[in-house]
N, C-alpha and C positions, 0 to 999 in steps of 0.2 A: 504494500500500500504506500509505502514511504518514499518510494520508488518512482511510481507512478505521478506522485506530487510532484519531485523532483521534475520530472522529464515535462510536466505539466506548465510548471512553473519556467525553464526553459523554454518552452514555446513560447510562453505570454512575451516573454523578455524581447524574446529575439527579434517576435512581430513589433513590439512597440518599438523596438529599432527599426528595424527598418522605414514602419510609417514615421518616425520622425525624420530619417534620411531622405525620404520622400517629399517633406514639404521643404527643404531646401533648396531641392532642385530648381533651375528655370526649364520652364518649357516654353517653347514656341507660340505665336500669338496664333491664335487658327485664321485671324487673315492675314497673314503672311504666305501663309500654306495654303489658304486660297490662291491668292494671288499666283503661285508659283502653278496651280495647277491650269489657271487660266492661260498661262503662258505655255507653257507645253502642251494646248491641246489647239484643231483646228476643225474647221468646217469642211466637211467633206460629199462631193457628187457621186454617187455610182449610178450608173449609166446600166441598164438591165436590158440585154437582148439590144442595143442602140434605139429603144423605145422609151421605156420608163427609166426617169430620175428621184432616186431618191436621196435627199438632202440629209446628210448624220450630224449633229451637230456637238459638241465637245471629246473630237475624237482626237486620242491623245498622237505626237508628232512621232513618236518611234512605236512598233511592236507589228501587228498584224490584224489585218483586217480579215476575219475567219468566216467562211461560209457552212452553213448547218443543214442538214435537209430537216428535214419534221421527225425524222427517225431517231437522231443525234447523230448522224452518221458526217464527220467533215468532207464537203464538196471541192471545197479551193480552201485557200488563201494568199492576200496579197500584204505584200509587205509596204506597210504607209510609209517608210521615209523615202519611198521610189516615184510614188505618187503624191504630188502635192497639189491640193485641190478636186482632181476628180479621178476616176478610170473607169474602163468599160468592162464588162462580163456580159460573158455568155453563159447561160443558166438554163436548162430544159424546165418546162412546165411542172408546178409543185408549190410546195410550202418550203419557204426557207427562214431560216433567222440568220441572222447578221449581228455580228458580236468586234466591235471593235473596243478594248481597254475593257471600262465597265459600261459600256453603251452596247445597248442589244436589241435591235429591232425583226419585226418580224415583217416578210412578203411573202404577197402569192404575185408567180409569176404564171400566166394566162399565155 
């Protein structure tokens, strides 16, 4: 039982260390890290079949722009810092989603 206190007691300690370590810290302003995320992101055209455009908007300037079927099966992808502004695909008839960063939209292409 004596034991248990012990190791109990230990815990309480250790945590209230830390959370006192913790309000020391500086942390970042969150608009700061807004800001920064504004900056690395852009507006983007895909161009479906050289018919339909659809407009993506806070897509971020490096990583990949990922194509989905309805199945979750990936169809393409395009690499954004190649395209800036817009690109074309070609896509068969279906359900797709569209995932660039954390933007994710969904088409049907007719």
């Amino acid at each position: 039982m004596i034991r248990y206190k012990k190791i109990l007691f230990l815990l309480l300690f250790v945590g209230a260390g830390f959370t006192a370590n913790a309000a020391g810290m500086d942390f970042p302003a969150s608009s700061s890290v807004f800001e920064q995320q504004q900056q690395n992101t852009m507006s983007f055209d895909l161009r479906i079949n050289g018919t339909t455009t659809v407009k993506m908007e806070n897509v971020p300037t490096s990583g990949y722009l990922e194509v989905y079927s309805i199945l979750g099966v990936k169809v393409t992808s395009v690499n954004l810092k190649t395209c800036v502004g817009g690109r074309d695909i070609e896509l068969p008839k279906g359900l797709y989603i569209l995932k660039a960063g954390k933007m994710a939209l969904k088409v049907i292409v007719r």
